[in-house]
Biopython code that builds the backbone (N, CA, C, O; Angstrom):
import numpy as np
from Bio.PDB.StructureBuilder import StructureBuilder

atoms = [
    (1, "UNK", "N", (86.214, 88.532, 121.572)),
    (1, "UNK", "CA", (87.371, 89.411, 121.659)),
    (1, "UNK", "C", (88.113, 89.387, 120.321)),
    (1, "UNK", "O", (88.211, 88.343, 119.676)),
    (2, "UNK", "N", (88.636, 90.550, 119.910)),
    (2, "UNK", "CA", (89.401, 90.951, 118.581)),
    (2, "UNK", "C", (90.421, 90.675, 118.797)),
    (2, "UNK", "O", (90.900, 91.041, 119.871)),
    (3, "UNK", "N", (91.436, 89.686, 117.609)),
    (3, "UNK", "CA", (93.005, 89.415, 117.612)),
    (3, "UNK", "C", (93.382, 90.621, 117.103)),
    (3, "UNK", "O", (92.917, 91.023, 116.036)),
    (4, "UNK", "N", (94.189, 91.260, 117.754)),
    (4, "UNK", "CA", (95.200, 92.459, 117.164)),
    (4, "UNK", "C", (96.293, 91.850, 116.506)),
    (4, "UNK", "O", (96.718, 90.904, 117.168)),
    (5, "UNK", "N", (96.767, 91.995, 115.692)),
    (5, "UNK", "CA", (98.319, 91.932, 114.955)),
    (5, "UNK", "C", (99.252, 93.211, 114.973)),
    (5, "UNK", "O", (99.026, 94.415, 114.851)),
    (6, "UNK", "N", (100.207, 92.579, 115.141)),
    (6, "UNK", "CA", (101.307, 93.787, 115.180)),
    (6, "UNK", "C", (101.835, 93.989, 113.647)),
    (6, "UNK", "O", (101.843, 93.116, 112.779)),
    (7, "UNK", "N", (102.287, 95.374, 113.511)),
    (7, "UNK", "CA", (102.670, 95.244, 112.519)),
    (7, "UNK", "C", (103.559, 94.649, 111.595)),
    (7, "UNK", "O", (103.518, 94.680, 110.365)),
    (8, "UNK", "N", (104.476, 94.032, 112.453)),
    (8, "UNK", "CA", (105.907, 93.357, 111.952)),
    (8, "UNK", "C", (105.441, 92.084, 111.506)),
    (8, "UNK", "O", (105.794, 91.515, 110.473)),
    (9, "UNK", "N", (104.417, 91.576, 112.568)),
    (9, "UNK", "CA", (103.795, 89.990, 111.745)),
    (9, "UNK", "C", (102.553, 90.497, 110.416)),
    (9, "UNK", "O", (102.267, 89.781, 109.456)),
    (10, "UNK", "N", (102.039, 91.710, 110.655)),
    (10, "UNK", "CA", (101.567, 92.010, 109.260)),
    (10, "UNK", "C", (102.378, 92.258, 107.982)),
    (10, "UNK", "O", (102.423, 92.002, 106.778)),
    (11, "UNK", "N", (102.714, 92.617, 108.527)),
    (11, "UNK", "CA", (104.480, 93.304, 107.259)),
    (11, "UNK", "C", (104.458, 91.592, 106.493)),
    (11, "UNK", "O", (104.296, 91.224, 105.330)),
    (12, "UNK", "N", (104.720, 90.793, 107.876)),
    (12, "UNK", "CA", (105.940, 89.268, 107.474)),
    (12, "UNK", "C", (104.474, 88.293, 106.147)),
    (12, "UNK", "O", (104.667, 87.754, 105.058)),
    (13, "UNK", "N", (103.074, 88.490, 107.013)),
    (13, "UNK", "CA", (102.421, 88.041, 106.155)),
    (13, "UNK", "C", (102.286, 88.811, 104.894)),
    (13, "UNK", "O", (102.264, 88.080, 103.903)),
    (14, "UNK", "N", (102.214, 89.777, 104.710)),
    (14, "UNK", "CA", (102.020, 90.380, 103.672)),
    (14, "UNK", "C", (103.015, 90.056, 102.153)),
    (14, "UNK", "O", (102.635, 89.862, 100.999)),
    (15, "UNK", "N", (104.259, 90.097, 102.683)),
    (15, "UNK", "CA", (105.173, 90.233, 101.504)),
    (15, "UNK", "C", (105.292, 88.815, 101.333)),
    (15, "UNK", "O", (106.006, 88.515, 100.377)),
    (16, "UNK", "N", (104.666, 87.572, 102.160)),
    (16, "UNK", "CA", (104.474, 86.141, 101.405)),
    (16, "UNK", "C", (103.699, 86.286, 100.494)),
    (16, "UNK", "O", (103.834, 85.579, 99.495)),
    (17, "UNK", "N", (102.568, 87.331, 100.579)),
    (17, "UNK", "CA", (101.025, 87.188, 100.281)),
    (17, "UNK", "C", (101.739, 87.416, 98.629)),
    (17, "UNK", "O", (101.520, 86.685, 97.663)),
    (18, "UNK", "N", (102.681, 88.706, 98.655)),
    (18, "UNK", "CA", (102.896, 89.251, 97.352)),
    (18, "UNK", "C", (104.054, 88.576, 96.586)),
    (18, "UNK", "O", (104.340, 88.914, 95.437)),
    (19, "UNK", "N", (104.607, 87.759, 97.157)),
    (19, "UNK", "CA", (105.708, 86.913, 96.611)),
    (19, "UNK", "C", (104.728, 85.622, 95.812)),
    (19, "UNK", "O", (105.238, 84.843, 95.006)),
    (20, "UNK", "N", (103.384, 85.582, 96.173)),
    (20, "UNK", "CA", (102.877, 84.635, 95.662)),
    (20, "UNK", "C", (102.813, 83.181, 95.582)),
    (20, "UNK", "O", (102.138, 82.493, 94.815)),
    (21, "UNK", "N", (103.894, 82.707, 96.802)),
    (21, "UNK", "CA", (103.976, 81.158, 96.475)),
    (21, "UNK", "C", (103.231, 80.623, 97.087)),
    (21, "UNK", "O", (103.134, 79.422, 96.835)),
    (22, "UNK", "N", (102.484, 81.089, 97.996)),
    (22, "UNK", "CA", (101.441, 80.289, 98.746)),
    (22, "UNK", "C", (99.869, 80.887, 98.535)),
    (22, "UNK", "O", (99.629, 82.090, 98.436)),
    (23, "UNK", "N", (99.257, 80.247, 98.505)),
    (23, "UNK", "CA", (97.531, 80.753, 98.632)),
    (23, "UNK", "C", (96.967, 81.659, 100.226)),
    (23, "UNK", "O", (97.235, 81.375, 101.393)),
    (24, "UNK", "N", (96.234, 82.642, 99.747)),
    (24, "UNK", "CA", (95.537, 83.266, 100.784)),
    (24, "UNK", "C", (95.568, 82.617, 101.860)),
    (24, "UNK", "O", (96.065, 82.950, 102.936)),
    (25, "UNK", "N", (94.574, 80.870, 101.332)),
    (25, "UNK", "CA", (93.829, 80.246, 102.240)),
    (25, "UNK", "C", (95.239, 79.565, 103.039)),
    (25, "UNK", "O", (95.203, 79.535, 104.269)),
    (26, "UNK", "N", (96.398, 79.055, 102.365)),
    (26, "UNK", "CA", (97.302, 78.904, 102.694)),
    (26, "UNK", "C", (98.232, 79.819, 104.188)),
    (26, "UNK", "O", (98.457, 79.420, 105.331)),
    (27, "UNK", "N", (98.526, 80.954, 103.593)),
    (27, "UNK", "CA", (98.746, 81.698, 104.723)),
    (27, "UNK", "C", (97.876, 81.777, 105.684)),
    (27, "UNK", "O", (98.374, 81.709, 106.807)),
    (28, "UNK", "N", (96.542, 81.920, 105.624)),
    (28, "UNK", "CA", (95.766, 82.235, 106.197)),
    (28, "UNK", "C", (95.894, 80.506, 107.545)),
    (28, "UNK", "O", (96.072, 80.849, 108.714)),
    (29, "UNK", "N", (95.851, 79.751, 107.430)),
    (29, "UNK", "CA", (96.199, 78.701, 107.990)),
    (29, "UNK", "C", (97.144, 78.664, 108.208)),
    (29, "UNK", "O", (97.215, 77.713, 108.986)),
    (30, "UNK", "N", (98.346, 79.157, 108.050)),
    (30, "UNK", "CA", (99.464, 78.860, 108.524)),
    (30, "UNK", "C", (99.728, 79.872, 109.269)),
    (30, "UNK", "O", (100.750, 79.692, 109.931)),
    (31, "UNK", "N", (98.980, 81.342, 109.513)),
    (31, "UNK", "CA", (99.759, 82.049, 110.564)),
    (31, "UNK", "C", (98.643, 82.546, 111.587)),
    (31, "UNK", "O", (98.707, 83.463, 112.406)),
    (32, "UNK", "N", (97.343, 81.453, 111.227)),
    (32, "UNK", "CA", (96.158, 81.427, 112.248)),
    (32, "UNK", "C", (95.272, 83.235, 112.233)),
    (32, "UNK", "O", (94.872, 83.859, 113.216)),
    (33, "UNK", "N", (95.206, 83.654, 110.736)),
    (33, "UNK", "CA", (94.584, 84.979, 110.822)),
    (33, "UNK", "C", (92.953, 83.763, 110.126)),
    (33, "UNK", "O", (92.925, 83.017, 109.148)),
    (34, "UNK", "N", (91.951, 84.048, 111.074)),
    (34, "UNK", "CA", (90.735, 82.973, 110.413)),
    (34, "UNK", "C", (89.967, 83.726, 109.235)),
    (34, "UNK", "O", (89.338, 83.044, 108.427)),
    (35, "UNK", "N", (90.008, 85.454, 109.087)),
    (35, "UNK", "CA", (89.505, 86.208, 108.167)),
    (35, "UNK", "C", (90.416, 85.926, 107.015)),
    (35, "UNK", "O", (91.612, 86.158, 107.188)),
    (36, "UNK", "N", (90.078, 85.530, 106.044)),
    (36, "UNK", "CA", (91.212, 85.458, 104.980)),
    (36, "UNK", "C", (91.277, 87.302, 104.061)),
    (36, "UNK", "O", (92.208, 87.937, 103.565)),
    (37, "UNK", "N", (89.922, 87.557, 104.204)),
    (37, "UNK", "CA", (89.880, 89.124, 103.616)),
    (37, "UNK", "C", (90.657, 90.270, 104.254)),
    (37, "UNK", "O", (91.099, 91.225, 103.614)),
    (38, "UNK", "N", (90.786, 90.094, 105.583)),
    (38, "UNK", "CA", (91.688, 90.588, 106.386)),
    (38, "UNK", "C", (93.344, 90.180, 105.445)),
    (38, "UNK", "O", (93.585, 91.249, 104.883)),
    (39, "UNK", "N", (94.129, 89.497, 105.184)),
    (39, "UNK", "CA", (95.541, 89.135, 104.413)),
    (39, "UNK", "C", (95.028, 90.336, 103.101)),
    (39, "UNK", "O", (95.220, 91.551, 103.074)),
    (40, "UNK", "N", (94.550, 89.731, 102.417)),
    (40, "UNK", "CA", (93.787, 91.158, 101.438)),
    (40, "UNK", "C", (94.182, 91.978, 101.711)),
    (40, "UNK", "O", (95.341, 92.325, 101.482)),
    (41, "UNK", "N", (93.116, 92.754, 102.472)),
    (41, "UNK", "CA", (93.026, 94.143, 102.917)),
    (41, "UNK", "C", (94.514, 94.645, 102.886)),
    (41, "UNK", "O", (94.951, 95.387, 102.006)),
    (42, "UNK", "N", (95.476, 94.006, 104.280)),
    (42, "UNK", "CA", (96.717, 94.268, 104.319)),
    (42, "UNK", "C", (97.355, 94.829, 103.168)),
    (42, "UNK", "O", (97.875, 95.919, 102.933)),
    (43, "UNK", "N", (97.107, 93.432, 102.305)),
    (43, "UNK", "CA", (97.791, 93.172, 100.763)),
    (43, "UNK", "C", (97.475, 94.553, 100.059)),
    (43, "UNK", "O", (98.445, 95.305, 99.957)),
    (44, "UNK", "N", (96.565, 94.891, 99.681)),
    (44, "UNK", "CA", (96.361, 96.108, 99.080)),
    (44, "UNK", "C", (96.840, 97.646, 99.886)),
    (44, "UNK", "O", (96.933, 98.725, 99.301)),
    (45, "UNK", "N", (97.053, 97.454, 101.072)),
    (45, "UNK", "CA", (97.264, 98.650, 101.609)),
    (45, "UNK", "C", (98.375, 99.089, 101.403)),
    (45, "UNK", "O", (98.673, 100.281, 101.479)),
    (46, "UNK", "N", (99.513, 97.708, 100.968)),
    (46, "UNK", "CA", (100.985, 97.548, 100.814)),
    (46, "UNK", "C", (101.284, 98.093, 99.770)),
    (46, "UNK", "O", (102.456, 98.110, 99.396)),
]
sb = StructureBuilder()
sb.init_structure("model")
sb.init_model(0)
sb.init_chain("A")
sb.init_seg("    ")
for serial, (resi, resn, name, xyz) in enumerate(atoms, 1):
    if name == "N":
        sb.init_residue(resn, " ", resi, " ")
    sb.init_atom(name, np.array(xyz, "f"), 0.0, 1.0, " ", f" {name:<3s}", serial, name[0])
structure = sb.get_structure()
């Protein structure tokens, strides 16, 4: 089964992603998304 995200917790990861203080792999562990290319993707869409 596929995790959906809403957009507001995409939004919230995203603008960490671009503030830069933490690593992909970082966020990516800390807000339990296991695709790290998925934070990416987001990232660029922003």
């Amino acid at each position: 089964m596929r995790k959906r995200f809403h957009s507001e917790f995409m939004t919230k990861v995203v603008l960490e992603a671009i503030k830069g203080e933490k690593t992909i792999a970082e966020l990516s562990s800390e807000y339990e998304v296991h695709n790290r290319t998925q934070i990416v993707n987001w990232r660029k869409r922003a």
